[in-house]
C-alpha positions as semicolon CSV with decimal commas, in nm:
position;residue;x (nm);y (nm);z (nm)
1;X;1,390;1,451;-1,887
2;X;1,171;1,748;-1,987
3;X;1,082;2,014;-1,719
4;X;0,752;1,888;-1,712
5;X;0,841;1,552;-1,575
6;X;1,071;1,705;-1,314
7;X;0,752;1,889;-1,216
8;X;0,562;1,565;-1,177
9;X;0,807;1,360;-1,004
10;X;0,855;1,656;-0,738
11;X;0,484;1,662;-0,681
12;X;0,549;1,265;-0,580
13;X;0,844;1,350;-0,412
14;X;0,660;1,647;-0,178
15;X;0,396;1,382;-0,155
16;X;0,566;1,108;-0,026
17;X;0,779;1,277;0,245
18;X;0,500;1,411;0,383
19;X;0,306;1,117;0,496
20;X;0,710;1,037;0,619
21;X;0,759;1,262;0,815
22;X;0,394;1,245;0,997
23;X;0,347;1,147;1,366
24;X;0,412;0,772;1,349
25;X;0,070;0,597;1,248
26;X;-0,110;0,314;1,532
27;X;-0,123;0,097;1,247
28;X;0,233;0,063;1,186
29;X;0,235;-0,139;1,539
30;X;0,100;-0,463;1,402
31;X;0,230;-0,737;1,195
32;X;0,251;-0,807;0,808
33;X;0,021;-1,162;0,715
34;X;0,174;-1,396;0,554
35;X;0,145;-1,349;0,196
36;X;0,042;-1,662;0,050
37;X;-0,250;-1,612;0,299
38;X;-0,419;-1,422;0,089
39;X;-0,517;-1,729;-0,109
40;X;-0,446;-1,641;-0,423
41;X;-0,126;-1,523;-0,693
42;X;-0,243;-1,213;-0,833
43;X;-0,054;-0,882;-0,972
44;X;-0,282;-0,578;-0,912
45;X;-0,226;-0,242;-1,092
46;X;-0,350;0,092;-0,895
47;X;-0,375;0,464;-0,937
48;X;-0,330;0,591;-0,622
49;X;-0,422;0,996;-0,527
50;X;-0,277;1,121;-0,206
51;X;-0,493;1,449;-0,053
52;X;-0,283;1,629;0,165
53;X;-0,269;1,966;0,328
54;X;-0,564;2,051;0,026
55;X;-0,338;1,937;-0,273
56;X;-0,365;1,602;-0,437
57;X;-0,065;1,377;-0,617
58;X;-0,112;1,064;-0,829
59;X;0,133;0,780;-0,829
60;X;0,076;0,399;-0,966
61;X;0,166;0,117;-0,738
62;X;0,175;-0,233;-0,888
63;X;0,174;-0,505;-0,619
64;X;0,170;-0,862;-0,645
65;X;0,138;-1,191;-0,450
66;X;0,341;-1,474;-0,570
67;X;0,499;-1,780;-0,406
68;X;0,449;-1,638;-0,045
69;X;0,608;-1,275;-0,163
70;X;0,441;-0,995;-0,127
71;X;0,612;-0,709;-0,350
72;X;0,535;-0,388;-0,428
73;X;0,607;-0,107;-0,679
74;X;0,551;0,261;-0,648
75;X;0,599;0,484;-0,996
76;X;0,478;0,833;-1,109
77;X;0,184;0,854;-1,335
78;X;0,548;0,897;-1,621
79;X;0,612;0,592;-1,535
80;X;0,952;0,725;-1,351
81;X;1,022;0,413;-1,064
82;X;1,012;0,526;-0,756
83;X;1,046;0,241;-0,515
84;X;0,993;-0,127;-0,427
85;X;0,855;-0,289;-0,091
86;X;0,901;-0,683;-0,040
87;X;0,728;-0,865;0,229
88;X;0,860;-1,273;0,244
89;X;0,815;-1,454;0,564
90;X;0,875;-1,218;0,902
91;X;1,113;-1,004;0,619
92;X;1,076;-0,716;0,507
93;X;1,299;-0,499;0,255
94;X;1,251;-0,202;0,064
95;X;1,450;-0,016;-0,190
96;X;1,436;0,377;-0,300
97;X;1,519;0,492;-0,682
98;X;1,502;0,886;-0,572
99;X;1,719;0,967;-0,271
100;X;1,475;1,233;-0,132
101;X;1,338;0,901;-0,029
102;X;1,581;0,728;0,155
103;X;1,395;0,771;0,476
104;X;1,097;0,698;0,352
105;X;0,902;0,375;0,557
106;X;0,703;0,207;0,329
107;X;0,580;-0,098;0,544
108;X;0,258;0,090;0,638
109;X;0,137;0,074;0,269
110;X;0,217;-0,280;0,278
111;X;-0,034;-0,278;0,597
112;X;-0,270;-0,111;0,379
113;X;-0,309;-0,314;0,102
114;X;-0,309;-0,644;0,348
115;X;-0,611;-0,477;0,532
116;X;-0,747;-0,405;0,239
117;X;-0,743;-0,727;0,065
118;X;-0,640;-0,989;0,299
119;X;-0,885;-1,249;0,455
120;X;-1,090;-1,059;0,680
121;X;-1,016;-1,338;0,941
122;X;-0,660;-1,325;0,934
123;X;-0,682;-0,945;0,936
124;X;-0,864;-0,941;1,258
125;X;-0,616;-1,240;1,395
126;X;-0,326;-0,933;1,346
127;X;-0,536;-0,675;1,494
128;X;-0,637;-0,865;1,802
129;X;-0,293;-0,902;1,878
130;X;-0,226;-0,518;1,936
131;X;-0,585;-0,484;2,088
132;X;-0,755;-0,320;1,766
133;X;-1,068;-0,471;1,611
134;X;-1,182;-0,505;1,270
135;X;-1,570;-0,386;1,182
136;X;-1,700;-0,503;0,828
137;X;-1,990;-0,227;0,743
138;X;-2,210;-0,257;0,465
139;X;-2,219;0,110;0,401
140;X;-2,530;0,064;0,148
141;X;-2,596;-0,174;-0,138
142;X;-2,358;-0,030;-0,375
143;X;-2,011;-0,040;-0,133
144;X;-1,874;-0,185;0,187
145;X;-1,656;-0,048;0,500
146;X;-1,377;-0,174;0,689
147;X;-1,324;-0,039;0,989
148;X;-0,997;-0,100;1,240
149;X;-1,117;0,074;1,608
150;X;-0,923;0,041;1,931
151;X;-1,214;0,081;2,191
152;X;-1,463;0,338;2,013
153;X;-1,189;0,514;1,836
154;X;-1,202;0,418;1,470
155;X;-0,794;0,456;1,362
156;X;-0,854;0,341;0,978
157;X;-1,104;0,348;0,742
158;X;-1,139;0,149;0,413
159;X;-1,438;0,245;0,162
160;X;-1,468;-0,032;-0,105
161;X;-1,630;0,146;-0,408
162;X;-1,821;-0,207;-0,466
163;X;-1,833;-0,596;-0,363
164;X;-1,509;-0,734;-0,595
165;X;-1,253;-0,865;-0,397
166;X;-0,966;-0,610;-0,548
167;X;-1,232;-0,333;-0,535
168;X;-1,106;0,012;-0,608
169;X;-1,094;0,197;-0,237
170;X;-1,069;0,474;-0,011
171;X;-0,814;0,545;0,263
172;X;-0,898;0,736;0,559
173;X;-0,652;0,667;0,833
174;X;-0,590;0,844;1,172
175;X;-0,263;1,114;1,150
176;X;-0,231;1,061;0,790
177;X;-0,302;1,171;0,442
178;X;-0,624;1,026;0,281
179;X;-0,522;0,757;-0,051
180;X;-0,806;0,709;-0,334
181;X;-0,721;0,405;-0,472
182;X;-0,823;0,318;-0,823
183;X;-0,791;-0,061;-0,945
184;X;-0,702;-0,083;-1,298
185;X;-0,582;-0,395;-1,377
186;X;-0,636;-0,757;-1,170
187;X;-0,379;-1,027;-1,339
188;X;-0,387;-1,403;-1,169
189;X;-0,065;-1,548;-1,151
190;X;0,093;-1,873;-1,169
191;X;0,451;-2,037;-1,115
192;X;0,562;-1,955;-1,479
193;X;0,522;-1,605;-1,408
194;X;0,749;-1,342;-1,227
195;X;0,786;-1,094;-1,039
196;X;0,810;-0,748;-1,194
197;X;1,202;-0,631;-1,173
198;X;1,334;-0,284;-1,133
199;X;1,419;-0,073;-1,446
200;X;1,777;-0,126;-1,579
201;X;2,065;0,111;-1,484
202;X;1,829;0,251;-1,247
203;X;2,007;0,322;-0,867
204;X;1,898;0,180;-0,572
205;X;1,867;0,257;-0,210
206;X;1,839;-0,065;0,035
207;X;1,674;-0,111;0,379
208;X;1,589;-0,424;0,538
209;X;1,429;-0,460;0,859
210;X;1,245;-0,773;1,024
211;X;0,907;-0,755;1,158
């Protein structure tokens, strides 16, 4: 791997821990949907820029929902894996390819991409449960807003870029970096398809928790 790479891949790396080792976000309190709730089997392919501390990183994330799985993979912009997040059910597993992130808790981008994306109804459903609410703001005729508040305080904000349902978006939660996401690729899926598997040979760090 040329020095270059190793550059890259640290910048992830720095990136990553980080938002880790933050003050433990009010988000992570509530509940992954079900999957298949999302009403559709579709892999989505994102560039995702972290700003943190005035210094921005760039990873890809793939993520995919497919017979009531919900997985997710995290890679540098080299394409060097990183790690993978499933959701199935009330499990949830992860598994790190770097050991610097062996620690790392990746359910919250998981949350993300469900508040995101999911069913505004079933989104709210979760909320309601830990007593948040969920505000949909037309911000102006070119984008939209979700907002998750508990009381007046607003703990998350999501800025779609326009009206498509996998719009490209921007993260701005309470306690924690601030994610650009930038949709690239939208793929429906269907039963002949699978899910994308981890590079060969590659090692692999395993957590599983339940909701």
């Amino acid at each position: 791997m040329s020095q270059v790479c190793r550059w890259i891949i640290a910048l992830c790396l720095s990136a990553l821990v980080a938002c880790a080792q933050l003050k433990r976000p009010a988000l992570a309190a509530i509940d992954l949907a079900e999957p298949s709730s999302l009403g559709q089997q579709v892999q989505v392919t994102q560039q995702v820029d972290i700003t943190w501390q005035g210094n921005e990183h760039q990873l890809l994330v793939v993520w995919s929902q497919q017979d009531d799985l919900l997985q997710v993979l995290g890679m540098t912009a080299t394409g060097q894996l990183l790690f993978r997040a499933n959701a199935k059910g009330t499990e949830f597993s992860q598994q790190t390819f770097v050991p610097e992130l062996a620690q790392l808790d990746l359910k919250q981008l998981l949350q993300h991409i469900q508040i995101a994306y999911w069913p505004a109804a079933k989104v709210a459903e979760l909320l309601a449960k830990n007593k948040m609410q969920l505000d949909l703001v037309a911000a102006d005729t070119m984008s939209r807003q979700r907002l998750v508040r508990r009381g007046d305080r607003v703990l998350a904000r999501y800025l779609f870029a326009n009206d498509e349902v996998f719009s490209s978006v921007r993260i701005a939660a309470d306690e924690q970096p601030s994610l650009t996401v930038t949709t690239l690729t939208v793929q429906p899926l269907d039963a002949s398809q699978h899910s994308v598997q981890p590079m060969a040979g590659t090692k692999v760090l395993n957590k599983k928790v339940k909701q």
